[in-house]
PASEBA-1860 file (N, C-alpha, C; in nm, 3 decimals):
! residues 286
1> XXXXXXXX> 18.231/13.109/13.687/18.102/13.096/13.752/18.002/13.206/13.719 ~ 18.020/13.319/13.715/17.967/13.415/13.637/17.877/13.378/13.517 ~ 17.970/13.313/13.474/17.845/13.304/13.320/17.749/13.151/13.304 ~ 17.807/13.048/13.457/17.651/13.018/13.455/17.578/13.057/13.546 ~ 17.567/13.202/13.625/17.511/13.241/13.692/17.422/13.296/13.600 ~ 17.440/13.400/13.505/17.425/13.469/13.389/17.293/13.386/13.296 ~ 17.378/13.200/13.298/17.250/13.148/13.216/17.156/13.106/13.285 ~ 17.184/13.021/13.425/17.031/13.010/13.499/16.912/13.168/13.574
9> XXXXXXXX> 16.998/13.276/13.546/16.905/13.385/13.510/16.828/13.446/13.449 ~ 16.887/13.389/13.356/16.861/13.432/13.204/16.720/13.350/13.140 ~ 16.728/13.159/13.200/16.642/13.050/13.176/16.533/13.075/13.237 ~ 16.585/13.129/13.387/16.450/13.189/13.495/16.395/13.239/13.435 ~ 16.473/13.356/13.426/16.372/13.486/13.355/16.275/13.445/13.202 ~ 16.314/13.405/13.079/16.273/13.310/13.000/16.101/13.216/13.034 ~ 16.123/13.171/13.151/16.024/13.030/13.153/15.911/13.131/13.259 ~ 15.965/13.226/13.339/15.888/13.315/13.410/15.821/13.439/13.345
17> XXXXXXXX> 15.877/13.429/13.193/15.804/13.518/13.071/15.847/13.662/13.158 ~ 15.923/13.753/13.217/16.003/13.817/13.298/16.033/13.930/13.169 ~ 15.995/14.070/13.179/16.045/14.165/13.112/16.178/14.195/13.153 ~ 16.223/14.145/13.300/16.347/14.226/13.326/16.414/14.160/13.476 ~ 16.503/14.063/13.480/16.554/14.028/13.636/16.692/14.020/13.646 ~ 16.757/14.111/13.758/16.883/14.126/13.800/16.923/14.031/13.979 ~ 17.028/14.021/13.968/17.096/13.933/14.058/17.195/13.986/14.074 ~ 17.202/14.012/14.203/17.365/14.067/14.263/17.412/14.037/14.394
25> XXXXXXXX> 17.546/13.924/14.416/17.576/13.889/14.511/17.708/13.934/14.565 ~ 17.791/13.852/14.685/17.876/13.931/14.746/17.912/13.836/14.820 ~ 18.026/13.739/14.815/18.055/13.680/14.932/18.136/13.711/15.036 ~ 18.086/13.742/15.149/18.173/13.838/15.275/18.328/13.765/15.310 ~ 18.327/13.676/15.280/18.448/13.584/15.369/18.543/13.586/15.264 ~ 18.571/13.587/15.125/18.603/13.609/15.005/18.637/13.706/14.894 ~ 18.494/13.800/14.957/18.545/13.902/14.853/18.452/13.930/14.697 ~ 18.432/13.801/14.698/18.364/13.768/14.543/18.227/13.852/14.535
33> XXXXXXXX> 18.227/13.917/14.409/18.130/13.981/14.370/18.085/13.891/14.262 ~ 17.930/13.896/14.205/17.862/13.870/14.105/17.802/13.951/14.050 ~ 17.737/13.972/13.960/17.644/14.013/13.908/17.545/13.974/13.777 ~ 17.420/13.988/13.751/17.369/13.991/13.614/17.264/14.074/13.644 ~ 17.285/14.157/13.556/17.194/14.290/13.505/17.238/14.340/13.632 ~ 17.308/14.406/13.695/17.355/14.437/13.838/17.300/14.628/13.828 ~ 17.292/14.667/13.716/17.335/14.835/13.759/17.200/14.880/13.673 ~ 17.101/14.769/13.632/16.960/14.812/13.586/16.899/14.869/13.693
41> XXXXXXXX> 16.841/14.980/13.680/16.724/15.040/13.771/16.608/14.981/13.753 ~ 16.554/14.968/13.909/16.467/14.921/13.907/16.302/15.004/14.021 ~ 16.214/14.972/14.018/16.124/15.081/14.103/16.163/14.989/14.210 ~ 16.196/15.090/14.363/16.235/14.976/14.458/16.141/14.929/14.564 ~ 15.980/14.935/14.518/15.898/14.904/14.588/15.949/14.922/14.762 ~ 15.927/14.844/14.844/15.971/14.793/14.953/16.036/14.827/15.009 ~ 16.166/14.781/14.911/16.329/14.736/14.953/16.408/14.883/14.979 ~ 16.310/15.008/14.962/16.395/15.105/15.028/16.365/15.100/15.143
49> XXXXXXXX> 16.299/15.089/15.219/16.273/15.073/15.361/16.379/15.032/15.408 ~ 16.494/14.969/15.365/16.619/14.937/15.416/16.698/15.066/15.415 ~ 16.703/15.150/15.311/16.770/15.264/15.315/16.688/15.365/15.430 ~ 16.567/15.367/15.462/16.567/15.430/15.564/16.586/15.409/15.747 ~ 16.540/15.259/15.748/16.639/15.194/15.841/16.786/15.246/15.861 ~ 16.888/15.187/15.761/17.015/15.254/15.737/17.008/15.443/15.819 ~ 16.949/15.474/15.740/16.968/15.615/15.785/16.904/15.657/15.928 ~ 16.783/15.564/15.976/16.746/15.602/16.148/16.907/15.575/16.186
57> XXXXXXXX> 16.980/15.450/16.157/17.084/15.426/16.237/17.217/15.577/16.249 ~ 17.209/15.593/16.137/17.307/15.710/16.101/17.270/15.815/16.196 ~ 17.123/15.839/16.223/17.103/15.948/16.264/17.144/15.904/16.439 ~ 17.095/15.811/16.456/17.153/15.787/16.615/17.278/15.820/16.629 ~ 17.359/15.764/16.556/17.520/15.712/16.524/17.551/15.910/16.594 ~ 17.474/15.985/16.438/17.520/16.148/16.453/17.483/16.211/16.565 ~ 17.391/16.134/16.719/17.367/16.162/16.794/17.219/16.292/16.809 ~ 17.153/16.269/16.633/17.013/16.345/16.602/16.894/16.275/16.700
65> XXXXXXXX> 16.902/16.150/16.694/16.789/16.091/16.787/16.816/15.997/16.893 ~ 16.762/15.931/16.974/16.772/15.793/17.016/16.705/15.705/17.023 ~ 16.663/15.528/16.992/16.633/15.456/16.950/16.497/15.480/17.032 ~ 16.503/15.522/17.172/16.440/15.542/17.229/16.328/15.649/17.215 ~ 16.366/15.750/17.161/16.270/15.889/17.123/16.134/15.835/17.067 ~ 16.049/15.915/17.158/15.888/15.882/17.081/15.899/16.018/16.978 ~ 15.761/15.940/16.896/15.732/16.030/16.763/15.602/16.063/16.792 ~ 15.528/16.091/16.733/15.363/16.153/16.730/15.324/16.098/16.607
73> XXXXXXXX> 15.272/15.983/16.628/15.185/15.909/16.492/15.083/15.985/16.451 ~ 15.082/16.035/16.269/14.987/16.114/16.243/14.988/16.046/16.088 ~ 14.879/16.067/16.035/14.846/16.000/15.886/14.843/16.101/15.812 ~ 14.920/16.241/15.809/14.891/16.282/15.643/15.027/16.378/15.659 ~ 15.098/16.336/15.526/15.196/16.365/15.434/15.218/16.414/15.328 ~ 15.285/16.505/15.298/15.331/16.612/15.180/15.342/16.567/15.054 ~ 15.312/16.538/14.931/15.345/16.500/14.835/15.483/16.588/14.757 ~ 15.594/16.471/14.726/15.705/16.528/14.701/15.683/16.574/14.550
81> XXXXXXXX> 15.550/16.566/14.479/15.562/16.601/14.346/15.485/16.793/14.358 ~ 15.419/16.800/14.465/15.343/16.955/14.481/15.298/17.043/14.574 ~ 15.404/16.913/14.689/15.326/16.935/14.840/15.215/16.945/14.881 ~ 15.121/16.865/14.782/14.964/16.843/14.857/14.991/16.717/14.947 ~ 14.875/16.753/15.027/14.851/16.657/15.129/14.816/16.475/15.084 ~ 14.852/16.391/15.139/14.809/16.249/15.114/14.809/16.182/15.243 ~ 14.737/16.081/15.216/14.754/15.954/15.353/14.766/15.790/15.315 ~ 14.802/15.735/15.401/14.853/15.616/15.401/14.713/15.526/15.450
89> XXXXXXXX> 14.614/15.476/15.327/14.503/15.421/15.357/14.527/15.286/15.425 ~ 14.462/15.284/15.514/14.486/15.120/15.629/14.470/15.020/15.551 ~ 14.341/15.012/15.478/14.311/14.923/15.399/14.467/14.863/15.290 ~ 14.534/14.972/15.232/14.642/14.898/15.174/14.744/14.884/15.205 ~ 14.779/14.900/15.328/14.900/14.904/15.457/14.907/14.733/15.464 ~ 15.006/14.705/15.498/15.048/14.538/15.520/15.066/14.551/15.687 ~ 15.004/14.620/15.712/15.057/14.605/15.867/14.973/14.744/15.934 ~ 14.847/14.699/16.007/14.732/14.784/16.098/14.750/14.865/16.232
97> XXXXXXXX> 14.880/14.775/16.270/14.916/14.859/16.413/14.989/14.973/16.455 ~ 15.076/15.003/16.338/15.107/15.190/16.380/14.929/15.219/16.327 ~ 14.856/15.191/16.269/14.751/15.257/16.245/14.689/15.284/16.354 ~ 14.663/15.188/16.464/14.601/15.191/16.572/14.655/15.330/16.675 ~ 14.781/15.352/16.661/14.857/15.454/16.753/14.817/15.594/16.705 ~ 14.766/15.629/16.602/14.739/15.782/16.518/14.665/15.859/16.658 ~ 14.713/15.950/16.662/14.728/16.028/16.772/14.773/16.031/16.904 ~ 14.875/15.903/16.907/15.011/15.872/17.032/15.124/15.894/16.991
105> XXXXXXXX> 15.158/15.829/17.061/15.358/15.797/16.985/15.358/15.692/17.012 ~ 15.482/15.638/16.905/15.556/15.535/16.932/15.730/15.557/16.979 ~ 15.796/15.468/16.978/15.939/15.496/16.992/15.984/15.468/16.810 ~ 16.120/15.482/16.866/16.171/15.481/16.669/16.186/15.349/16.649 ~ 16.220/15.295/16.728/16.291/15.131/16.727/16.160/15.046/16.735 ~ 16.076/15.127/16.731/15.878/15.018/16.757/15.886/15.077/16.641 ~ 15.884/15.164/16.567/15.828/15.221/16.389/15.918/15.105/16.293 ~ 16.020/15.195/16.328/16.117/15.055/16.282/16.101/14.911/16.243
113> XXXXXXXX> 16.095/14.863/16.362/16.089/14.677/16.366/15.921/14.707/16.275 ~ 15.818/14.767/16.275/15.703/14.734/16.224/15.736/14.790/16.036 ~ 15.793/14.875/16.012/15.859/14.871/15.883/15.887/14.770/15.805 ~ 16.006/14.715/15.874/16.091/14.609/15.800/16.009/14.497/15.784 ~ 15.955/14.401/15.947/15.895/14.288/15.982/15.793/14.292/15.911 ~ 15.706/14.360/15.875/15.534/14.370/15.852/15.520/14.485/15.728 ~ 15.634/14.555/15.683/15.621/14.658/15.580/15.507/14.779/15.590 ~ 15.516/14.840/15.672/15.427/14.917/15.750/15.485/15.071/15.640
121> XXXXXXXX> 15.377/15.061/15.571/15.440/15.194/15.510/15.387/15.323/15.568 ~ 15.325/15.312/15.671/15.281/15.454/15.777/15.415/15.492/15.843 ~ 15.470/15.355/15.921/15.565/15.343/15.951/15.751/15.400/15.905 ~ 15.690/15.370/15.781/15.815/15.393/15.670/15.837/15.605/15.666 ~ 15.666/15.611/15.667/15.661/15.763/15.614/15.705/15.833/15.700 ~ 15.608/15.810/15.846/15.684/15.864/16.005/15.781/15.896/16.005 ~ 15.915/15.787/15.963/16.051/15.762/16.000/16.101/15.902/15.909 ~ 16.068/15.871/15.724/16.115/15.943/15.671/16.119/16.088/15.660
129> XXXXXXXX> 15.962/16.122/15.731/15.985/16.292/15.751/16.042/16.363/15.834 ~ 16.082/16.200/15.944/16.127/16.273/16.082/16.284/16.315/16.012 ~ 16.340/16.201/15.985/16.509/16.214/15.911/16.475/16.320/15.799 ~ 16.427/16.285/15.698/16.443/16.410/15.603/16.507/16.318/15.481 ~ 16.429/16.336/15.339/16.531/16.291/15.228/16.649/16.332/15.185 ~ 16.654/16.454/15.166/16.800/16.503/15.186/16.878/16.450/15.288 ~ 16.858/16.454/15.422/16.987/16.404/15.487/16.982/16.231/15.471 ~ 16.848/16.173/15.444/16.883/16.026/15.398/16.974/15.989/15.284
137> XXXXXXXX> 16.962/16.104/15.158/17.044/16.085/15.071/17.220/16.098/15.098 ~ 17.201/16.235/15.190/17.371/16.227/15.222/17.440/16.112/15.284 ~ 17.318/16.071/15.366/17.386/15.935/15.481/17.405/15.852/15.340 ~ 17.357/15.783/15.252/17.377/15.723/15.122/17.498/15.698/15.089 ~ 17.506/15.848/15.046/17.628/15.957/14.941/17.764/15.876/15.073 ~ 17.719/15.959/15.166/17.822/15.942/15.262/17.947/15.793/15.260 ~ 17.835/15.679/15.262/17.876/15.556/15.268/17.924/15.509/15.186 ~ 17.931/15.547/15.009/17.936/15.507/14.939/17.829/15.413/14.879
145> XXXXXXXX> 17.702/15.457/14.906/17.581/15.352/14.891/17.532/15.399/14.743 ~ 17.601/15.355/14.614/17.554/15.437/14.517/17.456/15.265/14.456 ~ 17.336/15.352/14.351/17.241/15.220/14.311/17.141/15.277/14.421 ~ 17.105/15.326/14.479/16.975/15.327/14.607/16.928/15.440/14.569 ~ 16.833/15.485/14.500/16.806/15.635/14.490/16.656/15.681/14.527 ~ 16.669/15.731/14.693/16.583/15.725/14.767/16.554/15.856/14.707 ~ 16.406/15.907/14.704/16.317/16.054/14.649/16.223/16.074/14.701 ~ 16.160/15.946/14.779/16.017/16.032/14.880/15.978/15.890/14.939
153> XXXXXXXX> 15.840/15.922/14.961/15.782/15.823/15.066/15.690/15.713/14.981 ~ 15.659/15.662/15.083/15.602/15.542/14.969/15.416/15.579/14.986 ~ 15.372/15.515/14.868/15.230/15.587/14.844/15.141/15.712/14.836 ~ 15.285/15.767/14.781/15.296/15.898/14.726/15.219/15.893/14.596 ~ 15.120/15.913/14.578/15.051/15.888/14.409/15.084/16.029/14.344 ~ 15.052/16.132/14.371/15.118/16.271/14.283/15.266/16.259/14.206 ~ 15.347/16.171/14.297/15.491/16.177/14.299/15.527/16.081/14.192 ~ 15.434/15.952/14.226/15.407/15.870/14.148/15.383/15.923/14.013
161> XXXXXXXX> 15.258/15.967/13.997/15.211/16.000/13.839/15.328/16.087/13.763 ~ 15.416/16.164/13.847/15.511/16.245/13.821/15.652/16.173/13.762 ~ 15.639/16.065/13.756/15.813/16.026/13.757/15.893/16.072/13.887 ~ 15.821/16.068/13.981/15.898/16.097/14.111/15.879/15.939/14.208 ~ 16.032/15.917/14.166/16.043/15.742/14.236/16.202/15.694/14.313 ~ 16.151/15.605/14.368/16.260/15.559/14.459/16.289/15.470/14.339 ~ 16.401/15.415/14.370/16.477/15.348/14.243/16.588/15.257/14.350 ~ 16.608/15.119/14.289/16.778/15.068/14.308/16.803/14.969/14.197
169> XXXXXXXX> 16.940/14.917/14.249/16.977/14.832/14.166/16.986/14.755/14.242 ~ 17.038/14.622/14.169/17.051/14.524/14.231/17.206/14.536/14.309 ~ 17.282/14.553/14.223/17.433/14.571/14.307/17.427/14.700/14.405 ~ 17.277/14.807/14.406/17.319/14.891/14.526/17.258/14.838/14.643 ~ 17.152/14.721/14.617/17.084/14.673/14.722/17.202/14.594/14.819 ~ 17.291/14.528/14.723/17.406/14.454/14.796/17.512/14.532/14.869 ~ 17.514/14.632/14.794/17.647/14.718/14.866/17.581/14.817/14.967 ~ 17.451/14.817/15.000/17.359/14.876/15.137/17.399/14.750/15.219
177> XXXXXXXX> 17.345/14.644/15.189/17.368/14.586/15.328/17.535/14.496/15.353 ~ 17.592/14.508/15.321/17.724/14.485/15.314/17.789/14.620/15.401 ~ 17.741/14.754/15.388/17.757/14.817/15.430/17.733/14.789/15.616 ~ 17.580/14.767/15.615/17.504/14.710/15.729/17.561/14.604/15.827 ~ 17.592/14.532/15.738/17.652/14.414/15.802/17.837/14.443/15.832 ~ 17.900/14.526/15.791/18.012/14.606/15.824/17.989/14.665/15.966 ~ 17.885/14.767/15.954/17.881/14.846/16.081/17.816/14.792/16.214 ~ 17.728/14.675/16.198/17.691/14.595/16.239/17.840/14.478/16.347
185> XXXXXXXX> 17.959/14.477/16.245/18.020/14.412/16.313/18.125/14.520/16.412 ~ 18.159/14.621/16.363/18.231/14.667/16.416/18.148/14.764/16.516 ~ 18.016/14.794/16.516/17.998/14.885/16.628/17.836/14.784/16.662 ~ 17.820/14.611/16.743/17.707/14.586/16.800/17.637/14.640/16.822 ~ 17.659/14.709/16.959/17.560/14.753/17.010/17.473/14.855/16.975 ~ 17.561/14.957/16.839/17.481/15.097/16.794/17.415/15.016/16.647 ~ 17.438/14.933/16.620/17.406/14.864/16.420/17.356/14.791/16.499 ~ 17.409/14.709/16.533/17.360/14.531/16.537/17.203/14.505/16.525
193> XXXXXXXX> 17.142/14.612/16.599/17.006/14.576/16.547/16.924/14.612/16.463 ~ 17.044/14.661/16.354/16.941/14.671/16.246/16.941/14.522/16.169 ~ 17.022/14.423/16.222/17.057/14.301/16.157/16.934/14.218/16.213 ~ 16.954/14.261/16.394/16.761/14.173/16.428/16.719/14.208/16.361 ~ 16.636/14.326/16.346/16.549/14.353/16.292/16.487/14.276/16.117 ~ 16.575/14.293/16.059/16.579/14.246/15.920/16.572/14.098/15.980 ~ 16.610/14.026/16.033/16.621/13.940/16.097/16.480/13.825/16.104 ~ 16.395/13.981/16.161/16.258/13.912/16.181/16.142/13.963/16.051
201> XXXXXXXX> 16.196/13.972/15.980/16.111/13.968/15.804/16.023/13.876/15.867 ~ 15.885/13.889/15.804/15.772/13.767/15.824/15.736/13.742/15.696 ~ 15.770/13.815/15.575/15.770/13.771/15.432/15.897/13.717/15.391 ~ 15.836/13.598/15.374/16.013/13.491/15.391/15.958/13.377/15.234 ~ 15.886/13.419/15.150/15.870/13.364/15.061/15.978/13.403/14.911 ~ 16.090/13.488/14.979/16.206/13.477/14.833/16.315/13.444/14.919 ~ 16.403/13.486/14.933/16.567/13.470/14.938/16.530/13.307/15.061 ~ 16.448/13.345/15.161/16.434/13.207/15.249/16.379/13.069/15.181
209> XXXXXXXX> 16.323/13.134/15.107/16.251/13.030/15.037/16.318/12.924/14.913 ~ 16.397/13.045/14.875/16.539/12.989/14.755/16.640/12.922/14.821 ~ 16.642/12.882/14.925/16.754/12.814/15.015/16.694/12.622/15.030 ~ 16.805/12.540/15.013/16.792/12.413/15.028/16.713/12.380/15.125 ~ 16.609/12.306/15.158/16.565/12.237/15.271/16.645/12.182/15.395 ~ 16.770/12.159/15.365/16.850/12.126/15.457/16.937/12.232/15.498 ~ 16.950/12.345/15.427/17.046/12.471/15.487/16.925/12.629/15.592 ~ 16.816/12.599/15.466/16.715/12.661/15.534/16.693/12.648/15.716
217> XXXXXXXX> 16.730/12.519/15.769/16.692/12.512/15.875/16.801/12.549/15.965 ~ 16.941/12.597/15.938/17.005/12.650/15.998/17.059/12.755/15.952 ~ 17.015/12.828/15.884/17.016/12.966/15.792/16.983/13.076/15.871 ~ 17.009/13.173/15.861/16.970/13.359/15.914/16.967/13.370/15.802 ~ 16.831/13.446/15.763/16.860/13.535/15.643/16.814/13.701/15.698 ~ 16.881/13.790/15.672/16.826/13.964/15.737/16.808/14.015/15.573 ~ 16.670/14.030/15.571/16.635/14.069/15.401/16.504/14.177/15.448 ~ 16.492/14.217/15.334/16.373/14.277/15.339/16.300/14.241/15.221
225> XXXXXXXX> 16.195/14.215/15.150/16.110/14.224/15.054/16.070/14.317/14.987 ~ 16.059/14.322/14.880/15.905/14.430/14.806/15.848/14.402/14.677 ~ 15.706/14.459/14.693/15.638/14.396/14.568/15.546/14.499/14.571 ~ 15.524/14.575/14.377/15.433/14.642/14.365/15.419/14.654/14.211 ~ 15.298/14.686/14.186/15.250/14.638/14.083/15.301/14.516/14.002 ~ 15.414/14.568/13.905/15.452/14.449/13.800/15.600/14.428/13.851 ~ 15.642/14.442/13.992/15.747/14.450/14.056/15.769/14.329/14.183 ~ 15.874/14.253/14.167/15.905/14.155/14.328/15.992/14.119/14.357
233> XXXXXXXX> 16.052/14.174/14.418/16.216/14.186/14.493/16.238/14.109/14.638 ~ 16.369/14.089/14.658/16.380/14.086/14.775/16.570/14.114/14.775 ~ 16.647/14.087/14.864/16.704/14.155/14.921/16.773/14.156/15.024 ~ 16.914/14.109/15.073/16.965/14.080/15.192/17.094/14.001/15.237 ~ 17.088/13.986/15.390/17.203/13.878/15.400/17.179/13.767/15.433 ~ 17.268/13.650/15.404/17.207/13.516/15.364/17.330/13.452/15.535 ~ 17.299/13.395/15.631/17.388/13.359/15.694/17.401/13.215/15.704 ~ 17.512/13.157/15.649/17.450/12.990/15.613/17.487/12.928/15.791
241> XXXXXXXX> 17.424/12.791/15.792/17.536/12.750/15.920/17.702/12.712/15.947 ~ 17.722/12.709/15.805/17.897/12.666/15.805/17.966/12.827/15.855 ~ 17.878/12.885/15.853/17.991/13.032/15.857/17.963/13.079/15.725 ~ 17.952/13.034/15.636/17.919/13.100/15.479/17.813/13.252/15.565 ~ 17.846/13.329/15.458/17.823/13.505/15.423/17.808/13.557/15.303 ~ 17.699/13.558/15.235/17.673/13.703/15.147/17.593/13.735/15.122 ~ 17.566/13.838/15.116/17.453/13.960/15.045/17.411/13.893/14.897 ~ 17.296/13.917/14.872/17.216/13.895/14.738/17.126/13.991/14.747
249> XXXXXXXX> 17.091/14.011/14.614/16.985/14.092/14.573/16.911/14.061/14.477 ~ 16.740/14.027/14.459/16.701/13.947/14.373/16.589/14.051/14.304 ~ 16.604/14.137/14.170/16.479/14.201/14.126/16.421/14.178/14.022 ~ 16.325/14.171/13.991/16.211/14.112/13.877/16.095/14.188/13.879 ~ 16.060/14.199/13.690/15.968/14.288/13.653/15.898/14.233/13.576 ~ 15.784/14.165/13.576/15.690/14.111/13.505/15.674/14.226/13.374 ~ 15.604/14.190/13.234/15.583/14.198/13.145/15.413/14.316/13.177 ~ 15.367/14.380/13.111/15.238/14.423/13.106/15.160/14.354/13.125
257> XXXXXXXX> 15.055/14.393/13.262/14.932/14.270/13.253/14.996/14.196/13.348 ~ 15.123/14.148/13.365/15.161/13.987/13.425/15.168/14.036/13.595 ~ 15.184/13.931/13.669/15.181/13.896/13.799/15.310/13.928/13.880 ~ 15.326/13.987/13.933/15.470/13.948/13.976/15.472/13.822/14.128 ~ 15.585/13.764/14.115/15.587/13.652/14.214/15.680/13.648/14.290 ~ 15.666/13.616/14.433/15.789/13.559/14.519/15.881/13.441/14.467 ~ 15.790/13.339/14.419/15.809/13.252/14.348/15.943/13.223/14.280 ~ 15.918/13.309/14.146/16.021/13.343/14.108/16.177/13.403/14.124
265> XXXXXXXX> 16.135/13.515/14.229/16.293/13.553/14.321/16.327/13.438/14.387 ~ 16.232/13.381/14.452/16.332/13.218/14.533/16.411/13.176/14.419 ~ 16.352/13.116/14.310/16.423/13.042/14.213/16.552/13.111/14.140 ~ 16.554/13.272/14.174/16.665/13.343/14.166/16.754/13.345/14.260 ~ 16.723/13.313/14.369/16.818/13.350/14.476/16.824/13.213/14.517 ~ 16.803/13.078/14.457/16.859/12.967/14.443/16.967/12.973/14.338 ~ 16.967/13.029/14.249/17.048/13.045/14.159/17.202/13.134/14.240 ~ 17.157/13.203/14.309/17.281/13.325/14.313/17.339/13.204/14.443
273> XXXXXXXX> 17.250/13.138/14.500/17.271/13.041/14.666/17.397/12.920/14.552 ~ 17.359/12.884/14.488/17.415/12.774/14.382/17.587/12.809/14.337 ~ 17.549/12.943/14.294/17.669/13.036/14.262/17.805/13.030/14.371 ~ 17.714/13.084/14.471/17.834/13.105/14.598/17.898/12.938/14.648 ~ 17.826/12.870/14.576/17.841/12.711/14.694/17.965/12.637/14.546 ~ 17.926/12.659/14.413/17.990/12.631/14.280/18.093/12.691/14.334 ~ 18.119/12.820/14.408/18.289/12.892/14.350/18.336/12.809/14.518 ~ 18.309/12.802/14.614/18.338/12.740/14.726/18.402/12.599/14.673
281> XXXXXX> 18.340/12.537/14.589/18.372/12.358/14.574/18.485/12.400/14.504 ~ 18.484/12.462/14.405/18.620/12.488/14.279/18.739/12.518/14.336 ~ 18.704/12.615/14.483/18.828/12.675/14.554/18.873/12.536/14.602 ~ 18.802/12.475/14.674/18.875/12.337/14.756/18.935/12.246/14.682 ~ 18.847/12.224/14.532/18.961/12.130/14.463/19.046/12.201/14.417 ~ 19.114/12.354/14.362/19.216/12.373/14.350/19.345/12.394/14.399
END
């Protein structure tokens, strides 16, 4: 199954004129890993926002914060390439309402849910200076979360022009939330909501969108998205209604000049959806 996973990736990528798209899945109930192009780096737009999620949880877990703790919403941040100052302009924020709070607080679990749900990268930055990249990286290191290589905040342009970037792969995007969905089962009440949360994505135009019309309607998917410049990912766990389980990870890099699309990751993460359902039928007739 692998290698026609390999060619309807390969055709995608092809007809989507695609400089570069990886696929990496995981079926929980099974075991089964996939991959194509699995351990390419990629810029991880978005989709680190999951790694810092991940790490608010860690930090509760280590008893550093509680879900509950207010923060002090403020708009300007350190650049990790010189430590000059920057801010998170409203205008290109996907999400206005931590904007509205700049000079209150919020709680962590309100920064949070506006992160993931709405991609609030004020939101994202808050979280990350409160935790710290270093200790986000150890929580990483810690887990075995290798492929995620978190380095600063997002709309960092100094850091940017610098070669200073967040990075994943596709197989580390899978083995983050596999992770998630681990700690999630064994400790509810301290994880479990990082699974709502992802839960309530309102950009549901890839991995939801790559799902059958008839499974879609009884589907969970806990993903996150991202898209930037010549970049469009998405990312997550797929919960079918039979009980079916796994993680996918869908990344794509348009060509110079080109568009990047949701579009296209659906039609990938129909492919990886195809994959898991192909090795399911083969098991029953053998």
């Amino acid at each position: 199954m692998p290698d026609s996973l390999a060619a309807s990736v390969d055709a995608i990528a092809r007809d989507a004129d695609l400089e570069a798209a990886a696929v990496a899945l995981h079926d929980l109930a099974t075991g089964r890993g996939s991959s194509v192009n699995g351990d390419r780096w990629f810029h991880a737009a978005s989709t680190i926002k999951v790694a810092i999620l991940f790490t608010l949880a860690a930090a509760v877990s280590d008893g550093r914060f509680q879900l509950a703790s207010r923060l002090a919403v403020r708009n300007r941040f350190l650049s990790a390439a010189d430590g000059s100052p920057f801010r998170i302009a409203a205008e290109r924020d996907a999400n206005s309402e931590v904007h509205k709070h700049v000079g209150r607080t919020m709680r962590l679990d309100e920064l949070a849910h506006h992160m993931i749900t709405t991609s609030s990268n004020l939101a994202a930055n808050l979280l990350l200076d409160l935790l710290g990249v270093d200790y986000a990286r150890d929580v990483l290191m810690r887990h075995g979360i290798a492929g995620v290589d978190l380095r600063r905040g997002v709309e960092d342009e100094r850091a940017f022009n610098a070669d200073i970037n967040n990075r994943v792969t596709a197989r580390g995007l899978v083995t983050l939330f596999r992770v998630i969905h681990d700690a999630s089962i064994r400790t509810p009440d301290a994880a479990g909501w990082m699974l709502d949360i992802l839960s309530q994505q309102e950009f549901t135009s890839g991995i939801p969108a790559g799902l059958p019309d008839d499974e879609r309607t009884g589907a969970r998917v806990a993903h996150k998205t991202g898209e930037i410049s010549n970049m469009a990912h998405d990312a997550g766990l797929v919960f079918l209604g039979d009980g079916t389980i796994y993680a996918v990870a869908v990344l794509t890099e348009t060509r110079a000049g080109g568009t990047p699309r949701q579009k296209t990751v659906a039609r990938l993460a129909r492919a990886a959806y195809d994959d898991v359902r192909a090795v399911e039928a083969e098991a029953r007739q053998s």
